[in-house]
C-alpha positions in Angstrom: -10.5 -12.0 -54.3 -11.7 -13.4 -58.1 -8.4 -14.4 -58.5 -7.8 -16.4 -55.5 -11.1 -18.3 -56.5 -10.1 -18.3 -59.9 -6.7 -20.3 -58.7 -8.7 -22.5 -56.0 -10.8 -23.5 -58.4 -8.0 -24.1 -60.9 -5.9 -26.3 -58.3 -9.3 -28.2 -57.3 -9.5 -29.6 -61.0 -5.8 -30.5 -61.1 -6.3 -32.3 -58.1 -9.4 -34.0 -59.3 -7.5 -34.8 -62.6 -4.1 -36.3 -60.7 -6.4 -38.2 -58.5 -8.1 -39.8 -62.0 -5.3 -40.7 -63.2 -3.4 -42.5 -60.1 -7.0 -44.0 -59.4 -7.4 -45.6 -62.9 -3.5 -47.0 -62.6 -2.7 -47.5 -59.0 -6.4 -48.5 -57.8 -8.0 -46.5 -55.1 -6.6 -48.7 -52.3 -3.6 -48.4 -53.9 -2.8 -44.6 -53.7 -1.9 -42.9 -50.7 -2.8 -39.3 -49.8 1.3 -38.7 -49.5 1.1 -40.0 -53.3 -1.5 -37.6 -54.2 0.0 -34.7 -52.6 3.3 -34.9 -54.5 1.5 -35.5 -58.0 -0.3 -32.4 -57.2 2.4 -30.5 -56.0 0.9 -29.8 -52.2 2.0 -30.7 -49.2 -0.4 -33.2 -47.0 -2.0 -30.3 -44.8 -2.5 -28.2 -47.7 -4.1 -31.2 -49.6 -6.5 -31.6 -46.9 -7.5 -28.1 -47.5 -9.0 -28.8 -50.5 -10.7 -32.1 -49.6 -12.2 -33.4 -47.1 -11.2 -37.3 -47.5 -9.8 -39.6 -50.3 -13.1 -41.1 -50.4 -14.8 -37.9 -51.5 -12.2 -37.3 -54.2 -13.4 -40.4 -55.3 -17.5 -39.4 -55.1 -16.5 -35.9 -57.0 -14.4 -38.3 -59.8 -17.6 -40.5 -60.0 -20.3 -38.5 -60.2 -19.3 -35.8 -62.3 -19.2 -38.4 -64.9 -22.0 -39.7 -64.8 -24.1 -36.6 -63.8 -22.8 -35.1 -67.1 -24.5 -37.8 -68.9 -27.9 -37.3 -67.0 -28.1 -34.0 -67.4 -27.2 -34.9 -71.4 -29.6 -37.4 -72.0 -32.7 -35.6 -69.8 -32.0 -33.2 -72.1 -31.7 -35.0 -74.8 -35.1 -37.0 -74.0 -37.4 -33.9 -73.8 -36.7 -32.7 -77.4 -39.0 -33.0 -80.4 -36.5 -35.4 -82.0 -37.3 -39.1 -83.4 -36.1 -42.0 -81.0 -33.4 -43.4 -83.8 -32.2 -39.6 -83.6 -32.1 -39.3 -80.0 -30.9 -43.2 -79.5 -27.8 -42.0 -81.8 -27.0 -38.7 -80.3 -27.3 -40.6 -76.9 -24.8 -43.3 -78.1 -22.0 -40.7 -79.4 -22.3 -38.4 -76.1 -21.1 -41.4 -74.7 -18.8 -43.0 -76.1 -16.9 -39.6 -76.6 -17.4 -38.8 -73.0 -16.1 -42.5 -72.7 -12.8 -41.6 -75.1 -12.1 -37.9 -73.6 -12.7 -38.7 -69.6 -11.0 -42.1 -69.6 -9.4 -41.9 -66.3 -12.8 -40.8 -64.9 -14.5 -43.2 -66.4 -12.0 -46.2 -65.4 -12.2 -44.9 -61.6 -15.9 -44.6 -62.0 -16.8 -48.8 -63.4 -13.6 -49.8 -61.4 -13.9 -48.4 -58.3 -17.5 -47.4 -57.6 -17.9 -50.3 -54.8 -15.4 -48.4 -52.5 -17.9 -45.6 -52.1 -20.2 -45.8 -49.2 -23.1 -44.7 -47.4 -24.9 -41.9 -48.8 -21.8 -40.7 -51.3 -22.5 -44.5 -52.9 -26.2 -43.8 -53.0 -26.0 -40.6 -55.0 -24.1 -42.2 -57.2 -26.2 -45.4 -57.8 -28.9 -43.0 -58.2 -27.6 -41.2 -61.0 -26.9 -44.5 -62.9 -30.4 -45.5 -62.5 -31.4 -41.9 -63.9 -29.1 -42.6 -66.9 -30.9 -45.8 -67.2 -34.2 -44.3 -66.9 -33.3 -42.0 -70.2 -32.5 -44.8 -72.2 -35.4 -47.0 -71.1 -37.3 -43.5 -72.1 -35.9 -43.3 -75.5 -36.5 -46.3 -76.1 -40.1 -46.8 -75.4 -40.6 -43.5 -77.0 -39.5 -45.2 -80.1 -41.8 -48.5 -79.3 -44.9 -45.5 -79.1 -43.7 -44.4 -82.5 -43.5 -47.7 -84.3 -40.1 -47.5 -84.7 -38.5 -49.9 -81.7 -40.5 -53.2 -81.7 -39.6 -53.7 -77.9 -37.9 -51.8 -74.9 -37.1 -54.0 -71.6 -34.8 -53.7 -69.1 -32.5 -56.6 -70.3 -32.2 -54.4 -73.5 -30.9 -51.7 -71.3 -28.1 -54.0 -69.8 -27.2 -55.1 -73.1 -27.2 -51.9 -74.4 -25.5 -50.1 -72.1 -22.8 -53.2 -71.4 -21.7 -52.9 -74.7 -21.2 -48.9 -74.7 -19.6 -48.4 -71.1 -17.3 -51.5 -71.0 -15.4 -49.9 -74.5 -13.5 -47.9 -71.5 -11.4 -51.3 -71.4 -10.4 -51.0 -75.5 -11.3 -47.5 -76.4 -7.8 -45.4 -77.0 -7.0 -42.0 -78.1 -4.8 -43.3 -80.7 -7.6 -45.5 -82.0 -8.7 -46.2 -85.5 -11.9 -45.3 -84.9 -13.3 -42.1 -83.8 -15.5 -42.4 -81.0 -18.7 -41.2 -83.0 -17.7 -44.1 -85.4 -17.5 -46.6 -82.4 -21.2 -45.1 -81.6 -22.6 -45.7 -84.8 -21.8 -49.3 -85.4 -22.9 -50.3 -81.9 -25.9 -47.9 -82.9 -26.2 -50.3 -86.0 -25.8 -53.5 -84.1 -28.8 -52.3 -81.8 -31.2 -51.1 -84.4 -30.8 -54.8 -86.8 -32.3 -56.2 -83.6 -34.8 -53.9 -82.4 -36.0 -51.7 -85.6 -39.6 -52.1 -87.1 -39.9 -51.6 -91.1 -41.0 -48.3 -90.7 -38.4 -47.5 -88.3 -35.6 -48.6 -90.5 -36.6 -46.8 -93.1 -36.4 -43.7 -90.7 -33.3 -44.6 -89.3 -30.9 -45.2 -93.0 -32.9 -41.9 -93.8 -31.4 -40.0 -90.9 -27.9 -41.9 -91.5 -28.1 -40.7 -95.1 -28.3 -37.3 -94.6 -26.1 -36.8 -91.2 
């Protein structure tokens, strides 16, 4: 019996990983449960034994992702760590969740507006959690005197500039994606960092 769940399990994340990938180059609308069958070696009734529609495969795709990062960052928010600390260890997560999951997180910005009803509210949800972490983070560091200002336009920009390197972000890249994090992490802080908090912040660099 540990077997068989071992191997149901094992087919349900090649699934989920075939569907990523023919989502992220063929669009949602543009792959066909007959498609998804034969990447995943099943026949069409035994696909549907593991799902329940192509729309859900979708919802699982989407909000593993970005559930990941919640749980990360809530994490990540409650520990006894300066906000420059937490603001970079925030930014890396990302960016190599970003450069490992790149299917998921193609089908995730590309395709999120096919989801509906309550699958597309769950999801919205957990983007305005990950929001609320930054937005945390960041006025954690305005409490310390380190951030002279946390808004929610700064969380657009912020957050613009991290999730849309899915479109340029490669394996093969020059830089790693902790790199990648630290130079937008640098481009953030000339904007945002108080004397004392730059001070902090080339200390932490210095030493990390």
């Amino acid at each position: 019996m540990e077997q068989r769940v071992s191997d149901s399990a094992d087919k349900w994340e090649q699934i989920l990983r075939v569907a990523a990938r023919l989502f992220a180059q063929r669009g949602y609308h543009g792959t066909g449960m007959t498609e998804l069958g034969d990447a995943a070696g099943l026949q069409r009734g035994a696909l549907y034994y593991y799902i329940r529609s192509k729309e859900n495969l979708l919802y699982e795709i989407s909000s593993r992702h970005v559930a990941k990062m919640v749980e990360f960052g809530e994490r990540l928010a409650k520990e006894e760590r300066p906000a420059t600390d937490k603001l970079l260890r925030l930014s890396e997560r990302l960016i190599r969740t970003i450069h490992d999951d790149l299917d998921e997180v193609t089908v995730f910005f590309r395709e999120i507006g096919a989801l509906t009803g309550e699958r597309r509210e769950r999801v919205f949800e957990l983007r305005d959690r990950f929001e609320d972490v930054w937005m945390s983070i960041l006025r954690q560091g305005v409490s310390e005197g380190t951030f002279r200002r946390a808004d929610p336009l700064l969380i657009k920009a912020v957050l613009g500039m991290h999730n849309y390197s899915y479109l340029w972000l490669r394996p093969d890249g020059k830089m790693q994606p902790e790199e990648v994090a630290r130079y937008f992490c640098d481009l953030l802080f000339r904007g945002i960092l108080t004397e004392t908090g730059d001070a902090e912040y080339r200390s932490f660099t210095a030493n990390s």
